[in-house]
C-alpha positions as a printed NumPy array, in Angstrom:
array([[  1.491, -20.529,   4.587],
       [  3.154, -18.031,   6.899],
       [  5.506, -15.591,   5.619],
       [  8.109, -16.122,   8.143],
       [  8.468, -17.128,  11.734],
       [  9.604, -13.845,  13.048],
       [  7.751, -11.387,  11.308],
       [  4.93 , -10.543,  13.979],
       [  3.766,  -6.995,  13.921],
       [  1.56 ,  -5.895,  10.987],
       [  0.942,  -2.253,   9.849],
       [ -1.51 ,  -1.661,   7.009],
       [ -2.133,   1.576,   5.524],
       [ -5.514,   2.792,   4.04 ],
       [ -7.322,  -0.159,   5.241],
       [-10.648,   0.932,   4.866],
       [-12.828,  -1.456,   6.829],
       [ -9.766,  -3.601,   7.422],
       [-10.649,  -7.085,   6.702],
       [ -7.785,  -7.28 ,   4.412],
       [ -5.944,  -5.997,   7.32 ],
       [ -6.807,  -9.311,   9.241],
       [ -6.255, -12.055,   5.875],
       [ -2.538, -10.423,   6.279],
       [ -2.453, -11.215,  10.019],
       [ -3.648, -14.451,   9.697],
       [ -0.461, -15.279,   7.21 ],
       [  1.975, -14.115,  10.588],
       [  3.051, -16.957,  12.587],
       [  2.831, -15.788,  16.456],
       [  1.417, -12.298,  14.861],
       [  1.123,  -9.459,  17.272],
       [ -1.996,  -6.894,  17.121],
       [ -2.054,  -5.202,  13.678],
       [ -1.96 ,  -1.957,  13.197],
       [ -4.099,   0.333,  10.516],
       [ -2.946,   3.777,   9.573],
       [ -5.887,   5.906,   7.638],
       [ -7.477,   9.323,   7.521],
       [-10.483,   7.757,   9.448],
       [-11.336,   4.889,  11.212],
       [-14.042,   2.856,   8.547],
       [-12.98 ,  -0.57 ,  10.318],
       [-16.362,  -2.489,  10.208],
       [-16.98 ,  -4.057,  13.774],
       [-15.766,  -7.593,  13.017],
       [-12.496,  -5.921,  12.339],
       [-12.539,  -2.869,  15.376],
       [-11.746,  -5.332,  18.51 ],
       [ -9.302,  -7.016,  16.408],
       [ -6.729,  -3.838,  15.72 ],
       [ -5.378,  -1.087,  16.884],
       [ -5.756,   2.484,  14.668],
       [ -4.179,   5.537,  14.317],
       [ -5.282,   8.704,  12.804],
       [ -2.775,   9.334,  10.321],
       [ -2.919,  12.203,   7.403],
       [ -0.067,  10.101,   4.5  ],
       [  0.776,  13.02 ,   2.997],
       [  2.074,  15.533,   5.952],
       [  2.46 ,  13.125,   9.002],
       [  5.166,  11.254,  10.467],
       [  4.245,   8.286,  11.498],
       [  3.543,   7.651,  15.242],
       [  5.375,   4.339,  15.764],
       [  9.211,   4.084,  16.562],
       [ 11.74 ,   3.95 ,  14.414],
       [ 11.749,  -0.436,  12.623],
       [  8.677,  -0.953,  14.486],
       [  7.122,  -3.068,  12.202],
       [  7.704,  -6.603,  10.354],
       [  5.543,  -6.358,   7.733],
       [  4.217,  -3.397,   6.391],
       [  0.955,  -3.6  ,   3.632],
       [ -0.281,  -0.818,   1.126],
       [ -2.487,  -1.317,  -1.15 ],
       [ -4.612,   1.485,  -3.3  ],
       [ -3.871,   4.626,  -2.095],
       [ -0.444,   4.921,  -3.045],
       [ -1.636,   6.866,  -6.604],
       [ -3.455,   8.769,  -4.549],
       [ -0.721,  10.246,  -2.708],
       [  1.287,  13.232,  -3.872],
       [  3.723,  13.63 ,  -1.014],
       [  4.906,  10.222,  -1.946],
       [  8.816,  10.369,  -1.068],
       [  8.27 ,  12.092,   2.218],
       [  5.314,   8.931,   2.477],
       [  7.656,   6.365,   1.653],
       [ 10.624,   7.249,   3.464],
       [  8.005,   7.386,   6.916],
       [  7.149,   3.56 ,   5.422],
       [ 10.972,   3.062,   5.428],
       [ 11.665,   4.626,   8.799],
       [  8.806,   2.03 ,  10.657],
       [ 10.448,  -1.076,   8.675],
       [ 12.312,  -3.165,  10.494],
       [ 15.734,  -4.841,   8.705],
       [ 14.621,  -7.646,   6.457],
       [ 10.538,  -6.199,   6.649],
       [  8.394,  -6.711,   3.746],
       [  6.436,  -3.737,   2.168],
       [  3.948,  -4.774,  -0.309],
       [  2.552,  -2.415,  -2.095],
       [ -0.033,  -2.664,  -4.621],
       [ -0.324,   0.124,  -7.447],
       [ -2.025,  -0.254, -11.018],
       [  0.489,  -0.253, -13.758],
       [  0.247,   2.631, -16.282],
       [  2.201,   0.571, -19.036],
       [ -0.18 ,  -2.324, -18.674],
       [ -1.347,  -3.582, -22.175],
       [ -5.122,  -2.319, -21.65 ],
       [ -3.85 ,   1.444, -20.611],
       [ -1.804,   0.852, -23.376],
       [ -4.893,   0.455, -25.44 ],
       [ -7.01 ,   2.352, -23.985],
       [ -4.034,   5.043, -24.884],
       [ -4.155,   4.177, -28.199],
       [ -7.862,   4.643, -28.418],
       [ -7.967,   7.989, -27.816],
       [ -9.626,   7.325, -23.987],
       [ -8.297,   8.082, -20.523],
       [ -5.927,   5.193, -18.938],
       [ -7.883,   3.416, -16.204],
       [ -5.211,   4.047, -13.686],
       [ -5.465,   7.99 , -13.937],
       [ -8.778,   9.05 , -13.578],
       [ -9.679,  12.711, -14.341],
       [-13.547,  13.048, -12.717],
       [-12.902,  12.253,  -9.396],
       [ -9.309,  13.642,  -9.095],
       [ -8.145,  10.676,  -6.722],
       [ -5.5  ,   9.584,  -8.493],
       [ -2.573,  12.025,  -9.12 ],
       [  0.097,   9.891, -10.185],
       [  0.777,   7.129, -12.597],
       [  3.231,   4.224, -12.146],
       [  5.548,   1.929, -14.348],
       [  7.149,  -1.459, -13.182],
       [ 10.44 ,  -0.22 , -14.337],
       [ 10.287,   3.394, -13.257],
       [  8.806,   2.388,  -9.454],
       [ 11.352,  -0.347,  -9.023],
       [ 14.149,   1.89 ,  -9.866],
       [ 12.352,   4.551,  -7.553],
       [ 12.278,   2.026,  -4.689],
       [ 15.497,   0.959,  -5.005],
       [ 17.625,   3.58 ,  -6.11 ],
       [ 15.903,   6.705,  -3.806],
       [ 14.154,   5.343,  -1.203],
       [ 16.877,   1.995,  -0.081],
       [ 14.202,  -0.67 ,  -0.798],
       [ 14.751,  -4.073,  -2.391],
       [ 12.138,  -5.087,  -4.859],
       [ 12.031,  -8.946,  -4.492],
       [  9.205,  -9.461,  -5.999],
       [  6.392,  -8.025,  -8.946],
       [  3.348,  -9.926,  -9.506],
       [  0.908,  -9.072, -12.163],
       [ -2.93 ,  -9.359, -10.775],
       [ -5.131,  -8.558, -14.084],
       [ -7.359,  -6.074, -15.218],
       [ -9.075,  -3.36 , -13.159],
       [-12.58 ,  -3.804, -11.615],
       [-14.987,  -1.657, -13.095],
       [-16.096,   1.069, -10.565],
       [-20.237,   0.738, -10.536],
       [-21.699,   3.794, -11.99 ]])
């Protein structure tokens, strides 16, 4: 199933080795080259000929595309990691076109096991404390008024994937 007939030019950020980058493409009908945004390249080679990268640091950069460049715009994970996130999001805002899609996947800190987890005395899996990665925490009701209200999105959507893989020790 295709998102829509004339959304054709992918950007994903933090991609890692991008093969997510590709099951998004695959979903474009007529879909241009996609395009990965990341600290460093760590496409794997089936992924390398596919796309086109750029170098990008989230937190300080603009972005080097024109101004509604892309279509569809993916960004999964790193998003708690960020703590420049307005200046981020507004760059995301700047490269969607008019009637783009930005999905966005970020782990809910009111979700009933961080809720638990809370209530057990322990750390909520979404904000981890011995690596450092993860700086911010995120509510449905707090990021959709966020989106919405500061930044000009329009949340159409919020699905609810589960609990958290376990990180391997």
């Amino acid at each position: 199933k295709t998102l829509a007939r004339d959304q054709r030019h992918l950007l994903q950020i933090d991609a890692r080795e991008g093969l997510q980058t590709l099951l998004f493409h695959d979903q474009l009908d007529r879909a241009e080259r996609p395009v990965i945004y990341d600290r460093e390249d760590l496409r794997g080679p089936g992924v390398r000929p596919k796309t086109d990268f750029a170098r990008v640091d989230i937190e300080t950069a603009e972005f080097p595309a024109p101004d509604e460049q892309f279509d569809v715009i993916v960004w999964n994970r790193d998003l708690v990691a960020v703590k420049n996130v307005v200046a981020a999001l507004q760059e995301v805002n700047r490269v969607l076109r008019p009637r783009g899609v930005l999905v966005v996947a970020i782990p809910n800190l009111a979700a009933l096991h961080n809720r638990l987890l809370l209530l057990a005395g322990r750390q909520p899996a979404t904000l981890h404390i011995n690596n450092g990665d993860h700086v911010r925490g995120f509510t449905i009701a707090s990021t959709t008024r966020f989106l919405e209200r500061d930044l000009g999105f329009r949340v159409l959507r919020i699905v609810g994937v589960g609990l958290p893989r376990s990180r391997a020790a």
